[in-house]
C-alpha positions as CSV (number, residue, x, y, z in Angstrom):
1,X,59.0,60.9,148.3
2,X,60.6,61.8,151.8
3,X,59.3,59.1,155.0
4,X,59.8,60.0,158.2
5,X,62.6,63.1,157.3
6,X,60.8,66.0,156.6
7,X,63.8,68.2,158.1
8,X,66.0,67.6,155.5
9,X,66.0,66.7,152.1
10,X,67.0,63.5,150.3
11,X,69.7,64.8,148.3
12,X,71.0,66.2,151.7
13,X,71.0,63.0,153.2
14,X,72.7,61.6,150.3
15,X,75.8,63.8,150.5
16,X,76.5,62.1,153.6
17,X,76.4,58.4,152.3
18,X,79.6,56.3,152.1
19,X,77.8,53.3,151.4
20,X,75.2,51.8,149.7
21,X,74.0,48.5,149.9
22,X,71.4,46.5,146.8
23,X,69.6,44.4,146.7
24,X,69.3,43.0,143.2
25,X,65.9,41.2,141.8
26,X,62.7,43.7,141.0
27,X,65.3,47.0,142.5
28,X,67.9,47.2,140.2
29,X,65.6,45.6,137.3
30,X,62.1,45.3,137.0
31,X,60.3,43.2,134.5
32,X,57.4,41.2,135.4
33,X,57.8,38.6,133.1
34,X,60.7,37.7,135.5
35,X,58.7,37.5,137.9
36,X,56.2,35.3,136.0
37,X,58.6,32.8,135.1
38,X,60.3,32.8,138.4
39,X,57.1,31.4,139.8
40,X,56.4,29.2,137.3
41,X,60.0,27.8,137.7
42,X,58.9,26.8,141.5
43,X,56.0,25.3,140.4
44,X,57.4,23.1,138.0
45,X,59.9,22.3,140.7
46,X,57.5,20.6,142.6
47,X,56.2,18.6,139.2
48,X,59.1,17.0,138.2
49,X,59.7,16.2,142.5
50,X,57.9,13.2,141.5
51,X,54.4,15.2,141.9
52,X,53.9,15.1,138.6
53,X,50.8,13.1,138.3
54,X,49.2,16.1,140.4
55,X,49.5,19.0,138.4
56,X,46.5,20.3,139.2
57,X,46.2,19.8,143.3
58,X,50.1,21.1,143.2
59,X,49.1,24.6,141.6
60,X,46.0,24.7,144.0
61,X,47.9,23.9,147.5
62,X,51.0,26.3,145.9
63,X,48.4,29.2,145.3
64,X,46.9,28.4,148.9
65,X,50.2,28.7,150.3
66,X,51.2,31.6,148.5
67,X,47.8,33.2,149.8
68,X,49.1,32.8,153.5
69,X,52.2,35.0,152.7
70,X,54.6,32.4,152.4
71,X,57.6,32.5,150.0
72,X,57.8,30.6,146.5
73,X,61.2,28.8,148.1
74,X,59.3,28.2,151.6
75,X,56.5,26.7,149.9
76,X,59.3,24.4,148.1
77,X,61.2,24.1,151.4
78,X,58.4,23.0,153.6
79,X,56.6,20.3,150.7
80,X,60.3,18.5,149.9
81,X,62.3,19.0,152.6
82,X,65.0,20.5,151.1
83,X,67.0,23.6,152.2
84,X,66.0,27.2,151.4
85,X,69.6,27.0,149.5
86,X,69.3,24.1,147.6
87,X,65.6,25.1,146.6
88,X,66.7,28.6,145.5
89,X,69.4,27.0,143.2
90,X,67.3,24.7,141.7
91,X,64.9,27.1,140.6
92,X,67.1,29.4,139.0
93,X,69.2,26.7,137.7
94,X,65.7,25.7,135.7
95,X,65.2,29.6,134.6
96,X,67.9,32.1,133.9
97,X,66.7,35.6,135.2
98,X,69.1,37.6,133.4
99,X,68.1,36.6,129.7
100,X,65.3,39.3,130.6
101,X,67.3,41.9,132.1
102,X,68.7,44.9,130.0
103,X,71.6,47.2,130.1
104,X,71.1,50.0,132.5
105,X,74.4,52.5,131.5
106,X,72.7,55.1,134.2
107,X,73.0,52.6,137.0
108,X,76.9,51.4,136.0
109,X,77.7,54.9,135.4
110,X,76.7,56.4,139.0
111,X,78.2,53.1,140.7
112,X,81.4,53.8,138.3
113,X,81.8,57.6,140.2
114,X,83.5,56.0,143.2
115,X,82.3,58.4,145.3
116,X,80.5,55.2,147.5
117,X,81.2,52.1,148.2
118,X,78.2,49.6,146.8
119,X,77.4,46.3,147.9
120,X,75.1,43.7,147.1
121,X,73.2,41.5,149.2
122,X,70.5,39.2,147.4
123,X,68.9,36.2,148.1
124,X,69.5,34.3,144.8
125,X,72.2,32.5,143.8
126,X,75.9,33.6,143.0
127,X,75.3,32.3,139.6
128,X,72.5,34.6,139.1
129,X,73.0,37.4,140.7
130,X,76.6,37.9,138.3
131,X,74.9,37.2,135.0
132,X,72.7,39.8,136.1
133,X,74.8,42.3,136.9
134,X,76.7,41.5,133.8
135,X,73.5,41.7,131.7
136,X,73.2,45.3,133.5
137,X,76.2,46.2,132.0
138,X,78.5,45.8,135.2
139,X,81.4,43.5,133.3
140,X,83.7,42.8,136.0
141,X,81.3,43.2,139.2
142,X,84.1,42.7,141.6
143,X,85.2,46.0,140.3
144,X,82.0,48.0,141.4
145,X,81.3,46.1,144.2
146,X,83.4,45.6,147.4
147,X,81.4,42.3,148.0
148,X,78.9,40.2,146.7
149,X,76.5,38.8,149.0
150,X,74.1,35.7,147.9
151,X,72.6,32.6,149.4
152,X,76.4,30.8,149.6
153,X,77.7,33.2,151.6
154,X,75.1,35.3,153.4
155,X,75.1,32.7,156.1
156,X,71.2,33.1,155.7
157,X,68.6,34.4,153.9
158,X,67.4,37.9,154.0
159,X,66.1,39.4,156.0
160,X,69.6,39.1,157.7
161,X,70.2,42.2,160.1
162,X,73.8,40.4,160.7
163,X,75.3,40.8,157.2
164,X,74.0,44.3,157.1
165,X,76.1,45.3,160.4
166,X,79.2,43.5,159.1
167,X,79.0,45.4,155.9
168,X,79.0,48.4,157.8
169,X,81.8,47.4,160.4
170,X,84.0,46.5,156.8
171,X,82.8,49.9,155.3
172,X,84.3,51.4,159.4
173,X,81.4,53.1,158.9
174,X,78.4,54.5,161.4
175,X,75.1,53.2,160.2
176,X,73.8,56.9,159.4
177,X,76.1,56.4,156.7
178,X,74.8,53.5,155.3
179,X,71.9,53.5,152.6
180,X,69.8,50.4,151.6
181,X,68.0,50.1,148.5
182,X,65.7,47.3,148.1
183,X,62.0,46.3,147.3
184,X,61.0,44.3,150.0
185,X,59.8,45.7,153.0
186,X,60.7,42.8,155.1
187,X,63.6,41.1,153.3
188,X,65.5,44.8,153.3
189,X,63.8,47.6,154.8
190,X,62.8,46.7,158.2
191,X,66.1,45.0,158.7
192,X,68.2,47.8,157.9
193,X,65.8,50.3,160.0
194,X,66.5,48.2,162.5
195,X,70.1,48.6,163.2
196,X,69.9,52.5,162.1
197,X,70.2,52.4,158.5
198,X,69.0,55.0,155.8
199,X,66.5,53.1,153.4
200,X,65.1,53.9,150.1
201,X,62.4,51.8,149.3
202,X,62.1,51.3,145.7
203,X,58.5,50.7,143.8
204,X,57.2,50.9,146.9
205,X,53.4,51.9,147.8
206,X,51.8,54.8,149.9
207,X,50.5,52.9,152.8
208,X,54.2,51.5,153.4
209,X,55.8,54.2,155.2
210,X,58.6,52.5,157.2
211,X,61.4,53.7,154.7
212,X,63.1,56.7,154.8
213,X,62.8,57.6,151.7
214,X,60.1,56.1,149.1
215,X,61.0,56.4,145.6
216,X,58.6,55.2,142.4
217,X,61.5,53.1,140.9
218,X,64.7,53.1,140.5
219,X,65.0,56.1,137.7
220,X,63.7,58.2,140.4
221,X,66.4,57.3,142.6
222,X,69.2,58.0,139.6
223,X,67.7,61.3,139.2
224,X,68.5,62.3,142.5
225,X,71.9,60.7,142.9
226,X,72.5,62.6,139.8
227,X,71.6,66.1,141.3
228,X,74.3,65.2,143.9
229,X,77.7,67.6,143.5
């Protein structure tokens, strides 16, 4: 589904992009046991903290803090005092996303065509995000991405309108030329609208209509790459 473009088509806007940029957790895989486990990884975080004799009041004050719209790693950050790095690490170090994630030969072949430059800019862990992509089927990443972007080297979390303007400065390309595809509407779609980026906002919902383009999930968005001569 087309936001905010009505003049033209998606697959005419695509013809034009030199670069995309993914982000990686629930947009190029989607499985909600991930997502289940992911949580429960943050709780447990806080148990073995030395909380431990709280289980109960911990789940409670996390679910009442989740409630508010706060993060699973702010919760974490703001009830140890830890950084949002160290707490992301941590989790993910006690749950290992990609034993979930399946091979997606659709997705590896379109980024193998070379007709764009693909980044990725995620805010998990290096460690993750690379046996992900591997489990995805992309062997070597480093030779379908030109960079990897993850909490070591993002020089902040997402949403981070910085990282996506030097992408497109190392791209030497102009932002119309630019798509990002993520989930979020705040981590990556707003950000990237922001500073003149296309979006395509995958699984997203029909009362979120700041992206560009709105696309069910990501087959949707492999269909119409694949129309693209």
């Amino acid at each position: 589904m087309i936001r905010n473009q009505r003049h033209r088509t998606f697959e005419e806007y695509l013809k034009n992009i030199e670069v995309v940029i993914w982000d990686v957790d629930e947009t190029m895989y989607y499985d909600e046991k991930v997502i289940v486990k992911t949580r429960q990884a943050y709780v447990e975080m806080l148990e073995k903290r030395g909380f431990g004799n709280l289980t109960k009041k911990i789940k409670d004050d996390f679910d009442a803090l989740e409630s508010t719209g706060k993060k699973w790693y702010q919760i974490l950050v703001e009830k140890l005092g830890v950084s949002e790095v160290e707490v992301i690490g941590l989790a993910e170090a006690g749950f290992d996303k990609s034993k979930l994630v399946k091979k997606n030969p659709r997705l590896v072949k379109m980024l193998s065509s070379g007709k764009r430059k693909n980044f990725v800019v995620s805010n998990s862990s290096r460690r993750s995000v690379f046996a992900i992509l591997k489990k995805l089927g992309f062997v070597k990443p480093e030779s379908f991405f030109e960079e990897v972007f993850s909490i070591e080297n993002m020089g902040g979390l997402k949403p981070n309108e910085r990282v996506l303007l030097g992408i497109t400065e190392r791209a030497n390309v102009g932002p119309e030329k630019v798509l990002m595809v993520g989930d979020s509407l705040i981590d990556d779609i707003i950000p990237a609208k922001n500073i003149g980026l296309l979006t395509s906002h995958v699984r997203c919902k029909r009362s979120e209509g700041e992206a560009d383009f709105c696309v069910k999930d990501l087959d949707e968005l492999l269909d119409i790459f694949e129309t693209i001569r």
